[in-house]
N, C-alpha and C positions, 0 to 999 in steps of 0.2 A: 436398577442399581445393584440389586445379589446379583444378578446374570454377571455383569461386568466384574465382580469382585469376586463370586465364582471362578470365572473364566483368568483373574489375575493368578488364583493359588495354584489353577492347575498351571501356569506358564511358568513360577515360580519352581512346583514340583518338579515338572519334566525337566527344564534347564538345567536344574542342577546335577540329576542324577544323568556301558554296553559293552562278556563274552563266552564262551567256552572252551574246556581243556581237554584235550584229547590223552586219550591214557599213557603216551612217552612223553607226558608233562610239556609240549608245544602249545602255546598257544592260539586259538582260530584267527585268523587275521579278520581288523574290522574290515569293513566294507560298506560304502555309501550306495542306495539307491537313488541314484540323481534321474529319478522321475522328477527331479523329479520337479523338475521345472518345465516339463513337459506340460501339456496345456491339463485343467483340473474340473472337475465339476464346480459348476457355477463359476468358475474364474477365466474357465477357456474352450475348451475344449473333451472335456470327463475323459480324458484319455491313460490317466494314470493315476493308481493311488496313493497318493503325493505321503508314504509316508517317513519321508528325509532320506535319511540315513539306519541301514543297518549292518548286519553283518552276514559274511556268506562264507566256508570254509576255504575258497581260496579266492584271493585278493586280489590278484594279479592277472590277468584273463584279456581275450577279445569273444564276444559271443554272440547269440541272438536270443530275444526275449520276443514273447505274444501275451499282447492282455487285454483281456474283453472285459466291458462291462455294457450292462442290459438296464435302460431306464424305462420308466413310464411316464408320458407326459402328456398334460392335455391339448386338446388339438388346437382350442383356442381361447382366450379370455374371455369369449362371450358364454363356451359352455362348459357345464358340468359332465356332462352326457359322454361326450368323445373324446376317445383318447389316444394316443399314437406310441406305439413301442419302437424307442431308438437303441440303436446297437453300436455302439465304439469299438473298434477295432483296432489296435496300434501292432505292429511289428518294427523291434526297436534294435539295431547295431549297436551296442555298447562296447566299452573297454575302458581298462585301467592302470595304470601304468607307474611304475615310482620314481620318480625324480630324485629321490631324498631318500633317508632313513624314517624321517618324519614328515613327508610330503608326497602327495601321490595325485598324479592326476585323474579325471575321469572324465572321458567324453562319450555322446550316446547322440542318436539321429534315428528317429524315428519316420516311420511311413504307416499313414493313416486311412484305412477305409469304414466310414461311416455312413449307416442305414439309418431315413424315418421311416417307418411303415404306417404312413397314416392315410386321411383321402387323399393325397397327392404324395406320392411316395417318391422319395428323393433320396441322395445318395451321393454324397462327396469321397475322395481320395487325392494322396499326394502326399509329398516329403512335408514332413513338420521343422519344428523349429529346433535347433541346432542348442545341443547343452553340454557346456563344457563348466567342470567342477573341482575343484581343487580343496583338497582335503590333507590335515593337519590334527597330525595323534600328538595333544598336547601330555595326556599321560600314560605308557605305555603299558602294557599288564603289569600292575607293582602289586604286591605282597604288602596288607594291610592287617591282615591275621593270619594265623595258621591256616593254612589252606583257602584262604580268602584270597581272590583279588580283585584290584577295578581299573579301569579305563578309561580313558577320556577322549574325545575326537572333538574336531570341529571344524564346519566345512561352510565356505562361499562359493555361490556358482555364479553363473550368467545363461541366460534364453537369447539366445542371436535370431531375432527376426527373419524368416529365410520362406516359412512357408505364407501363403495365399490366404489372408482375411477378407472374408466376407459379412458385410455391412449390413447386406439386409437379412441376414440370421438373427444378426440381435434385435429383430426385435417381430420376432417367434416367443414360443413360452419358454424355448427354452437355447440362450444366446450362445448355448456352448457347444452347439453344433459346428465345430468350427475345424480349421488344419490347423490354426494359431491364433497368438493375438493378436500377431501383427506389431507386437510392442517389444523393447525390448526388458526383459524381466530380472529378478537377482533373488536367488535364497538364500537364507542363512539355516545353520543346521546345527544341534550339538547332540550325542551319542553317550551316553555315560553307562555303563556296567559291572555288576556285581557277579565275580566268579566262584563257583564253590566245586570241588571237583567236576564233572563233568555236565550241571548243571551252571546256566546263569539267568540274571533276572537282567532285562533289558528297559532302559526309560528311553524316549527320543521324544525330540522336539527339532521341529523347522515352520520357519516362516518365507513364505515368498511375496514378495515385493512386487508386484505388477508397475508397468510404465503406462503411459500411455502414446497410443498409436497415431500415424500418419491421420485419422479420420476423428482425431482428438478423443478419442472412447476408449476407457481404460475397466478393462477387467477389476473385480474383487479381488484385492490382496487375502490369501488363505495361511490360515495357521491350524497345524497337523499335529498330536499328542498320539504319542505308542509305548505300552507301555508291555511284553510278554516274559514267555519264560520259554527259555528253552534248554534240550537235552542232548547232548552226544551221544549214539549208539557207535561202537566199534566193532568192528567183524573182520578180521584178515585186514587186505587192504581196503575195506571199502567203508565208509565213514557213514552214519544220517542224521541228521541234526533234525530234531525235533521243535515246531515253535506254536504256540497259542496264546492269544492274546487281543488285549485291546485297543482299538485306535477311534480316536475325537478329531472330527473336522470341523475347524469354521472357514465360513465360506464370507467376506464382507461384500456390502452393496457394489457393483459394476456403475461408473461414472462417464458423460458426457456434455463436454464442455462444462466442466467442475460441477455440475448439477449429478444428482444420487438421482439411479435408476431405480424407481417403484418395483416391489417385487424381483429386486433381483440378489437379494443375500439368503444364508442359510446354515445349514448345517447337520449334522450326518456321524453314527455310529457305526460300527460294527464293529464283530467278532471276528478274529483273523484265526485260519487255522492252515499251516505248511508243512511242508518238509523237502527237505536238499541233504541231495548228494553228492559222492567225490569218490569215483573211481581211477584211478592209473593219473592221467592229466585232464580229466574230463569231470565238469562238475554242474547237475541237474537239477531241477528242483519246482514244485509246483507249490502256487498258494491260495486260496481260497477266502473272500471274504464275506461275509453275512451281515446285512444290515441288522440294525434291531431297532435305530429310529432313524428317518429320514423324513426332511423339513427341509427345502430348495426351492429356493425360489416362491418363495410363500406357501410351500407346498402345489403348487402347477408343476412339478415334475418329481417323478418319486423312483430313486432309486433301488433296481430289484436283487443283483449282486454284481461280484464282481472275480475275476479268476486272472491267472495268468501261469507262464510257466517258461524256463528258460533252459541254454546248452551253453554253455561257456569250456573255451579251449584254455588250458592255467599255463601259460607264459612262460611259469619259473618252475623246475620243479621242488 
């Protein structure tokens, strides 16, 4: 009963309260990471670190992204002894685009190569599930004090069922070995931030929605808590945004045929630490995250980190 009402204040927190100012007083445009309905540890596929929506210095872009993450998982329920190192691999097409003053779309397609190196070492690959995102800056950078400003965003997507699920992964130790869910999915997402010259302090929260698939087995709906800081460096024309910070995942029980699967909910810490750039119309950036506690799947798979890093071409200049 604390866990649950724990878990209510920090939904409360994050929902409510995302930016930075560059030194000719423009502001960074937000930017939603729509991982990010992309498939998630314990819910899919641990392909992305689902964590909603952020911001990136420029807004408007077509790029490509890589992100690895490195798990440990036991080999099987019957032993403690053996264990199996899986590796998730995604290379992900995004883009973003503005329809509006206050509307912008975002769409992304990822392709997935995934290693178990266990005693039977296996290996899937293939186009993942198709996420398309649409995002709505309900308050725009306003001046709340002197030199203060804040933000507001808020965004829904949708996960198009496009990639190949496979049935008899789930029920492995760990059912997120997968290219998709096979379901179709939807997140909600809200971004709020607090600006102080070239510093801001960023809150986020997103929840995703799991469906359930053609084989009636329905993924863990996952809710994501971020909360950092980050810094504007200027130099001529080259910009670096500095960010550290932390992020709370819950992972809920994976379902089939309305019955809750044994062992298959969880959840997961870490410490995030980045940095992105923006030179001429090119904007780069790598990020880093460090667990500090991981519990998945009853603990039968232990998450070891996770990275990623991206090149986006900026549209507008």
């Amino acid at each position: 009963m604390l866990t649950r009402y724990f878990n209510f204040i920090l939904f409360l927190f994050f929902s409510t309260f995302g930016w930075a100012k560059s030194n000719n007083d423009s502001i960074l445009p937000l930017y939603f990471i729509d991982t990010e309905l992309d498939c998630d540890a314990c819910g899919c596929a641990a392909t992305s670190a689902s964590n909603g929506i952020e911001n990136l210095i420029a807004s408007n872009f077509i790029g490509v992204r890589y992100f690895h993450q490195f798990y440990k998982a036991k080999e099987n329920t019957f032993s403690n002894q053996l264990s199996q190192k899986q590796s998730f691999n995604t290379i992900q097409l995004w883009t973003r685009i503005p329809i509006h003053k206050k509307i912008d779309i975002s769409v992304s397609l990822p392709y997935h190569f995934h290693e178990n190196n266990g005693l039977n070492r296996t290996s899937i690959s293939g186009i993942g599930d198709l996420n398309v995102m649409g995002i709505v800056k309900i308050i725009q950078p306003k001046e709340i004090e002197q030199s203060i400003k804040q933000s507001l965003s808020t965004a829904i997507g949708v996960k198009i069922p496009i990639a190949k699920f496979n049935q008899q992964n789930t029920e492995t130790t760990n059912p997120s070995f997968q290219l998709g869910t096979g379901s179709w999915d939807t997140q909600f997402a809200l971004n709020y931030q607090l600006i102080y010259s070239n510093s801001s302090v960023q809150f986020v929260t997103d929840y995703n929605l799991k469906g359930e698939n053609k084989k009636q087995y329905k993924f863990g709906n996952q809710w994501n808590q971020l909360i950092q800081i980050q810094h504007l460096f200027v130099y001529k024309n080259i910009e670096l945004l500095g960010k550290i910070g932390f992020q709370n995942e819950l992972y809920y029980a994976n379902q089939q045929f309305n019955e809750k699967i044994p062992k298959s909910k969880g959840d997961a810490k870490f410490i995030k630490l980045g940095i992105e750039g923006k030179s001429n119309r090119f904007n780069y950036g790598i990020e880093y995250y460090q667990p500090i506690k991981s519990n998945l799947n009853s603990e039968e798979v232990e998450i070891k980190n996770r990275f990623g890093v991206f090149l986006n071409y900026n549209l507008f200049k």
